[in-house]
C-alpha positions as a Markdown table, in Angstrom:
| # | Residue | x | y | z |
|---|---|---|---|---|
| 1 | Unk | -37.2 | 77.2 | -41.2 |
| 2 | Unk | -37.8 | 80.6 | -43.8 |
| 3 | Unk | -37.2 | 82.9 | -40.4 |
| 4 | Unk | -36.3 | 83.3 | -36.8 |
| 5 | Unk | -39.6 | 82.9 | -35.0 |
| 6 | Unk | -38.1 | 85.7 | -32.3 |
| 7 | Unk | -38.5 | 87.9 | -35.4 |
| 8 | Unk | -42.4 | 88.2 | -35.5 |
| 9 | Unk | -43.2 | 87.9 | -31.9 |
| 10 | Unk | -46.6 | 89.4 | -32.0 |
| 11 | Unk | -48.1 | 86.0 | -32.9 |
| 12 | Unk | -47.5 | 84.7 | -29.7 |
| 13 | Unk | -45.5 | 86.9 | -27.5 |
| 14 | Unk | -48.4 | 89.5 | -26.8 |
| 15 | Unk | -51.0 | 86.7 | -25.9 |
| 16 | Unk | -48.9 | 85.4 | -23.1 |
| 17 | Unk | -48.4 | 89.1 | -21.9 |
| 18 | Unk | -50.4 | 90.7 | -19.2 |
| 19 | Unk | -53.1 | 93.4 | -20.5 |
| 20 | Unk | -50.9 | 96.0 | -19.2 |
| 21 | Unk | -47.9 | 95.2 | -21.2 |
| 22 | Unk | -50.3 | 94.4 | -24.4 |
| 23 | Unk | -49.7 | 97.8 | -25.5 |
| 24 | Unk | -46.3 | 98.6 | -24.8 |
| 25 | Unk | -45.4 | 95.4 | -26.8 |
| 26 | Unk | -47.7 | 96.3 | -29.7 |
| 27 | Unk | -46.2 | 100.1 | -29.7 |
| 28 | Unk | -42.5 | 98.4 | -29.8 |
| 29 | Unk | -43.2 | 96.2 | -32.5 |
| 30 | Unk | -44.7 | 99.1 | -34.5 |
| 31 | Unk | -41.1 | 101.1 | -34.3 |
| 32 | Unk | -39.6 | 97.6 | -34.8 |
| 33 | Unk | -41.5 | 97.4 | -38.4 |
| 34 | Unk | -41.6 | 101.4 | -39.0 |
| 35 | Unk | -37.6 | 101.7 | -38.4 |
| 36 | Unk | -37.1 | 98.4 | -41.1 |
| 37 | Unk | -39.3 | 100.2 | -43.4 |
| 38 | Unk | -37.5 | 103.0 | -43.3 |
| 39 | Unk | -34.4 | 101.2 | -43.4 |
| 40 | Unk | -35.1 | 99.4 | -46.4 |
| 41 | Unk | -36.3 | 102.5 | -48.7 |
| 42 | Unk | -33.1 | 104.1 | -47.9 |
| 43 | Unk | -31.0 | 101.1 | -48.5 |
| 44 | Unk | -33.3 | 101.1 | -52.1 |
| 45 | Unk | -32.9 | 104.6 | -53.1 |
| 46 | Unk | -29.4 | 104.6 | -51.9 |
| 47 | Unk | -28.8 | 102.0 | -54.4 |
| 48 | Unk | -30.4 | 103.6 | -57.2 |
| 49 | Unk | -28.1 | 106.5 | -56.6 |
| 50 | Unk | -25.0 | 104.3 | -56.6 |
| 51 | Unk | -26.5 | 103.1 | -59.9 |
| 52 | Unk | -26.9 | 106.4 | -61.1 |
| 53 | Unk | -23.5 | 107.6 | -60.2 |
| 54 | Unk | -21.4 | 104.5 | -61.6 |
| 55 | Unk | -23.4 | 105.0 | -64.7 |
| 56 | Unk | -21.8 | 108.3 | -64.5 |
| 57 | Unk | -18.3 | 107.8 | -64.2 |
| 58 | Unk | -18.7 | 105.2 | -67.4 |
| 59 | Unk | -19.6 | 107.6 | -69.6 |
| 60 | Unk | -17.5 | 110.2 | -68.1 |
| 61 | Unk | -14.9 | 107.9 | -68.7 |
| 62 | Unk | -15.7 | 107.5 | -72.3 |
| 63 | Unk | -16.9 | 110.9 | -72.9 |
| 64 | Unk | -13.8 | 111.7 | -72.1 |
| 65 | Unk | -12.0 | 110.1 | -75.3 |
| 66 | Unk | -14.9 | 111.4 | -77.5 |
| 67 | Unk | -14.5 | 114.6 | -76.6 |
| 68 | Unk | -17.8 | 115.3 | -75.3 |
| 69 | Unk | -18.0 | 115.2 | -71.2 |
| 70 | Unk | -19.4 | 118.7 | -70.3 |
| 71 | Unk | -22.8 | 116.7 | -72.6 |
| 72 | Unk | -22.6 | 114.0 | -70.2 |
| 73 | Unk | -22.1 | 116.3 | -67.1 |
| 74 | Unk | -25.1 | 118.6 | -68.1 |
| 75 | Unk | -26.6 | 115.0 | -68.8 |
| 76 | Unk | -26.0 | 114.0 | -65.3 |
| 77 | Unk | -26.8 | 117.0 | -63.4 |
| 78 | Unk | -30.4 | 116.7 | -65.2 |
| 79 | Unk | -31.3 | 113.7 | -64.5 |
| 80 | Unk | -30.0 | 114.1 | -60.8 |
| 81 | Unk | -32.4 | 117.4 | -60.8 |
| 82 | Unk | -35.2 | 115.5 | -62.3 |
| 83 | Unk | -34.8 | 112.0 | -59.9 |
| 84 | Unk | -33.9 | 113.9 | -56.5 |
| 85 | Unk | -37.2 | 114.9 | -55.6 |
| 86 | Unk | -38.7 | 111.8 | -56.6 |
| 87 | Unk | -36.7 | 109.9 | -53.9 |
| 88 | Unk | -37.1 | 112.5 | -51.6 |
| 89 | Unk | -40.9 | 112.3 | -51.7 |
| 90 | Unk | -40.8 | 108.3 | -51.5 |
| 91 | Unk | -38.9 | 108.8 | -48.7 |
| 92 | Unk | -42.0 | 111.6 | -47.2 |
| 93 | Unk | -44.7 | 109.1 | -48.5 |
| 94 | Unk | -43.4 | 106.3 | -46.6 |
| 95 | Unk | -42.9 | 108.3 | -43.3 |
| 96 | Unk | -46.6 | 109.9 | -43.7 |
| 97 | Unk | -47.7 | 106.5 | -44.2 |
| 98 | Unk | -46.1 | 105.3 | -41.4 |
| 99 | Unk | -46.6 | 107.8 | -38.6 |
| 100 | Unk | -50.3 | 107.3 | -40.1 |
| 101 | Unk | -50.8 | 103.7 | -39.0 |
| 102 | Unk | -48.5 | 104.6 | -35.5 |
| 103 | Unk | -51.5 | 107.0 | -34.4 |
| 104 | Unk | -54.4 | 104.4 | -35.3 |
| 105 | Unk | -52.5 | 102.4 | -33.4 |
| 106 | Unk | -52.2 | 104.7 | -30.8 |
| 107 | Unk | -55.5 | 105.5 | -30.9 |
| 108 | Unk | -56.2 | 102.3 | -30.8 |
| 109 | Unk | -54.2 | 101.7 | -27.3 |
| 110 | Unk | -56.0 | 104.4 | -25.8 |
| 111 | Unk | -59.4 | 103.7 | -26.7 |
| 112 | Unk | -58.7 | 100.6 | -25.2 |
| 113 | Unk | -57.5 | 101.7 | -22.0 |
| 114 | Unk | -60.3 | 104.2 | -21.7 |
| 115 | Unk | -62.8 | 101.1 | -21.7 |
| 116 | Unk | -60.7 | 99.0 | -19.4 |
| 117 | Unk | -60.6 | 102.1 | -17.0 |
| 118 | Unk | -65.0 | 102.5 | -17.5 |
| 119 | Unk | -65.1 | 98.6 | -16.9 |
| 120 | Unk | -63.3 | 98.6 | -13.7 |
| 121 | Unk | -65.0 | 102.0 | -12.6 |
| 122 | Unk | -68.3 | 100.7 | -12.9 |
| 123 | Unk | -67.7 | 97.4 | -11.3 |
């Protein structure tokens, strides 16, 4: 077995829910995927700063010997300057995205309770 089952529960887990609970559970899963997401690119870009930085402190190390460290300093500090706001708007992109698809859904949730609440006025 590749996976826990318990860890994608919408399969199942909503369609033995009653359709008042529907949308709570679909709302909590959304977090559940939107705070992995999250958790993932900053896990990513956190590691492609580590990279960065121990890249770094090798040639520091070696430029040290050579003679030439303030060149790999100024080296550093550019490519820093030049990579931050990349990751910074990776990080932006993937929030937008997200708090994108967590109003459809909400919109979603309401729409459906709208027509639930015309059905059972009418009736």
């Amino acid at each position: 077995m590749p996976y826990l089952p318990s860890l994608y529960p919408s399969a199942t887990f909503t369609s033995n829910l009653a359709p008042v609970f529907r949308p709570g559970a679909l709302i909590q899963e959304q977090i559940f995927v939107a705070s992995a997401t999250i958790t993932t690119d900053l896990t990513a870009s956190a590691a492609r700063r580590g990279l960065r930085c121990f890249e770094f402190l090798t040639r520091l190390a070696c430029s040290i010997e050579n003679g030439d460290a303030v060149e790999v300093l100024s080296d550093f500090v550019e490519t820093e300057l030049e990579e931050y706001p990349t990751e910074v708007s990776r990080l932006c992109e993937t929030g937008s995205r997200l708090l994108s698809h967590t109003a459809e859904l909400y919109r979603d949730v309401a729409a459906g309770q709208v027509r639930e609440a015309e059905a059972k006025t009418v009736v």
